[in-house]
C-alpha positions as CSV (number, residue, x, y, z in Angstrom):
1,X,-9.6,-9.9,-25.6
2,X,-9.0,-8.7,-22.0
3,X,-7.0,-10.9,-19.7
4,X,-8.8,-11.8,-16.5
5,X,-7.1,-10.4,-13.1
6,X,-7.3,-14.2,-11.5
7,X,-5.4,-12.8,-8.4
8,X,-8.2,-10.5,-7.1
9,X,-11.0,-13.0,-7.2
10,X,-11.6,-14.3,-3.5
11,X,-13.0,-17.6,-2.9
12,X,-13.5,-19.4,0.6
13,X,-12.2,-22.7,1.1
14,X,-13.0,-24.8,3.8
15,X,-11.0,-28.1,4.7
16,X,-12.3,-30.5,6.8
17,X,-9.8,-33.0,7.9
18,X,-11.2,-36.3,9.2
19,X,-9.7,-39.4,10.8
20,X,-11.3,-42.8,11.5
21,X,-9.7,-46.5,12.0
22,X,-11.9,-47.5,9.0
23,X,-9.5,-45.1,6.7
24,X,-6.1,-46.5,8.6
25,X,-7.0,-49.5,7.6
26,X,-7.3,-48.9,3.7
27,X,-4.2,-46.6,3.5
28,X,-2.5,-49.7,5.1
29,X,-4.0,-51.8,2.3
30,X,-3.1,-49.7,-0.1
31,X,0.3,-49.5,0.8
32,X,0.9,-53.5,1.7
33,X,-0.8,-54.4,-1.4
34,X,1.5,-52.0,-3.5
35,X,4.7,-53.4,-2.3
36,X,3.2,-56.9,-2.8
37,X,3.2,-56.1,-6.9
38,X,6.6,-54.5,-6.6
39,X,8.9,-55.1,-3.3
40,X,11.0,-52.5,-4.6
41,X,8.4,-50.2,-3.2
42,X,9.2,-51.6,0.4
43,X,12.2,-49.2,1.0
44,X,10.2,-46.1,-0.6
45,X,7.6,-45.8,2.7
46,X,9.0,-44.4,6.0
47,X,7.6,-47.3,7.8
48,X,10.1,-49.6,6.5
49,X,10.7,-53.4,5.3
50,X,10.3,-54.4,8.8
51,X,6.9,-53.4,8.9
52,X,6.2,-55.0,5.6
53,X,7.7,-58.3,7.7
54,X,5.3,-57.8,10.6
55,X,1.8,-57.7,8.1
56,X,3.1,-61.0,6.2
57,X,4.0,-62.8,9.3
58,X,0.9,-61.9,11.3
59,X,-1.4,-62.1,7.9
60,X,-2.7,-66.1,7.8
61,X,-2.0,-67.5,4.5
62,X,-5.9,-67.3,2.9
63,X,-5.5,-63.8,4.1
64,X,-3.0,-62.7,1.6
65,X,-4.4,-64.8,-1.0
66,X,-7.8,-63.0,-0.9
67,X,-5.9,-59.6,-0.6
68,X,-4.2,-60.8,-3.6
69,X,-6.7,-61.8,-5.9
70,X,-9.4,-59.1,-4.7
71,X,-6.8,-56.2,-6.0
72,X,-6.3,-57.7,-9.1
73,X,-2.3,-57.3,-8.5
74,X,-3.0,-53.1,-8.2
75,X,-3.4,-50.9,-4.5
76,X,-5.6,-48.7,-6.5
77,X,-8.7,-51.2,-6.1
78,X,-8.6,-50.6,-2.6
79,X,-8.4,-46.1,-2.8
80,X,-12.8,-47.0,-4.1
81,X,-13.6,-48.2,-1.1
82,X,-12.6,-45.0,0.9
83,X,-16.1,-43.7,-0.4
84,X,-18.1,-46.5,1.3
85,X,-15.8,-46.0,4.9
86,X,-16.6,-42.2,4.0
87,X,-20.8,-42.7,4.1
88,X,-20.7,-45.1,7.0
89,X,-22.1,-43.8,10.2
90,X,-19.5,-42.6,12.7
91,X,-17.3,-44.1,14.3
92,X,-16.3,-45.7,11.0
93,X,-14.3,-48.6,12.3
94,X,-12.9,-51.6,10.8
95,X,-15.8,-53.8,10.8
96,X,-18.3,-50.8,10.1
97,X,-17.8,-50.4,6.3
98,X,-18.9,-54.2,6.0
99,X,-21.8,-53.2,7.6
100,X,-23.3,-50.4,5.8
Protein backbone atom coordinates (compact mmCIF):
# COMPACT_ATOMS: atom_id res chain seq x y z
CA UNK A 1 0.00 0.00 0.00
CA UNK A 2 1.24 3.42 -1.02
CA UNK A 3 1.63 6.09 1.56
CA UNK A 4 -0.37 9.20 0.87
CA UNK A 5 1.85 12.60 0.34
CA UNK A 6 -0.47 14.49 3.06
CA UNK A 7 1.97 17.54 2.71
CA UNK A 8 1.10 18.42 -0.91
CA UNK A 9 -2.64 18.47 -0.53
CA UNK A 10 -3.81 22.22 -0.30
CA UNK A 11 -6.96 23.13 1.43
CA UNK A 12 -8.30 26.78 2.19
CA UNK A 13 -9.19 27.72 5.55
CA UNK A 14 -11.08 30.57 6.40
CA UNK A 15 -11.35 31.88 10.06
CA UNK A 16 -13.76 34.18 11.02
CA UNK A 17 -13.18 35.69 14.33
CA UNK A 18 -16.30 37.24 16.01
CA UNK A 19 -16.87 39.26 19.17
CA UNK A 20 -20.13 40.16 20.84
CA UNK A 21 -21.00 41.17 24.76
CA UNK A 22 -23.39 38.22 24.63
CA UNK A 23 -20.08 35.83 24.31
CA UNK A 24 -18.15 38.00 27.19
CA UNK A 25 -20.67 37.34 29.22
CA UNK A 26 -20.60 33.37 29.12
CA UNK A 27 -16.75 33.08 29.05
CA UNK A 28 -17.17 35.09 32.29
CA UNK A 29 -19.63 32.45 33.49
CA UNK A 30 -17.76 29.90 32.61
CA UNK A 31 -14.85 30.95 34.40
CA UNK A 32 -16.71 32.34 37.79
CA UNK A 33 -18.63 29.25 37.86
CA UNK A 34 -15.39 27.02 37.59
CA UNK A 35 -13.62 28.54 40.38
CA UNK A 36 -16.94 28.37 42.45
CA UNK A 37 -16.48 24.20 42.23
CA UNK A 38 -12.85 24.51 42.95
CA UNK A 39 -11.28 27.95 44.30
CA UNK A 40 -8.08 26.57 43.60
CA UNK A 41 -8.78 27.55 40.13
CA UNK A 42 -8.87 31.28 41.29
CA UNK A 43 -5.08 31.81 41.03
CA UNK A 44 -4.92 29.73 37.57
CA UNK A 45 -6.74 32.85 35.39
CA UNK A 46 -4.72 36.05 34.70
CA UNK A 47 -7.53 38.06 36.04
CA UNK A 48 -6.93 37.21 39.50
CA UNK A 49 -8.64 36.41 43.04
CA UNK A 50 -9.54 39.97 43.20
CA UNK A 51 -11.68 39.83 40.33
CA UNK A 52 -13.26 36.62 41.61
CA UNK A 53 -13.97 39.14 44.92
CA UNK A 54 -15.48 41.91 42.76
CA UNK A 55 -18.37 39.15 40.89
CA UNK A 56 -19.31 37.76 44.57
CA UNK A 57 -19.56 41.00 46.18
CA UNK A 58 -21.54 42.75 43.39
CA UNK A 59 -23.50 39.31 42.61
CA UNK A 60 -26.94 39.53 45.01
CA UNK A 61 -27.23 36.44 46.97
CA UNK A 62 -30.28 34.55 44.71
CA UNK A 63 -27.90 35.48 42.01
CA UNK A 64 -25.28 33.02 42.84
CA UNK A 65 -27.72 30.51 44.05
CA UNK A 66 -29.39 30.31 40.64
CA UNK A 67 -25.80 30.25 38.95
CA UNK A 68 -25.17 27.56 41.28
CA UNK A 69 -27.92 25.26 40.92
CA UNK A 70 -28.47 25.95 37.04
CA UNK A 71 -24.69 24.50 36.40
CA UNK A 72 -25.14 21.59 38.25
CA UNK A 73 -21.69 22.43 40.21
CA UNK A 74 -19.82 22.23 36.34
CA UNK A 75 -18.76 25.63 33.97
CA UNK A 76 -19.27 23.27 31.13
CA UNK A 77 -23.24 23.76 31.32
CA UNK A 78 -22.72 27.17 30.41
CA UNK A 79 -19.95 26.54 26.96
CA UNK A 80 -24.03 25.08 25.23
CA UNK A 81 -25.39 28.17 25.41
CA UNK A 82 -22.65 29.87 23.12
CA UNK A 83 -24.73 28.17 20.19
CA UNK A 84 -27.95 30.13 21.14
CA UNK A 85 -25.75 33.70 21.64
CA UNK A 86 -24.19 32.44 18.20
CA UNK A 87 -27.92 32.35 16.15
CA UNK A 88 -29.16 35.49 17.81
CA UNK A 89 -29.48 38.37 15.51
CA UNK A 90 -26.59 40.87 15.84
CA UNK A 91 -25.70 42.73 18.06
CA UNK A 92 -25.89 39.75 20.31
CA UNK A 93 -25.96 41.40 23.65
CA UNK A 94 -26.60 40.34 27.06
CA UNK A 95 -30.24 40.48 27.12
CA UNK A 96 -30.50 39.25 23.36
CA UNK A 97 -29.90 35.48 23.79
CA UNK A 98 -33.07 35.49 26.22
CA UNK A 99 -34.82 36.89 23.52
CA UNK A 100 -34.32 34.68 20.64
Amino acid sequence: MAAQNIPSRRYALTVEVETSPAYEFLISLCVFNDACVDFHSETTYDIGKAWFDDVRAKASPELLENIEQFSFHSHEVWEHVFGLAYNCPPPRDVPTPGDC
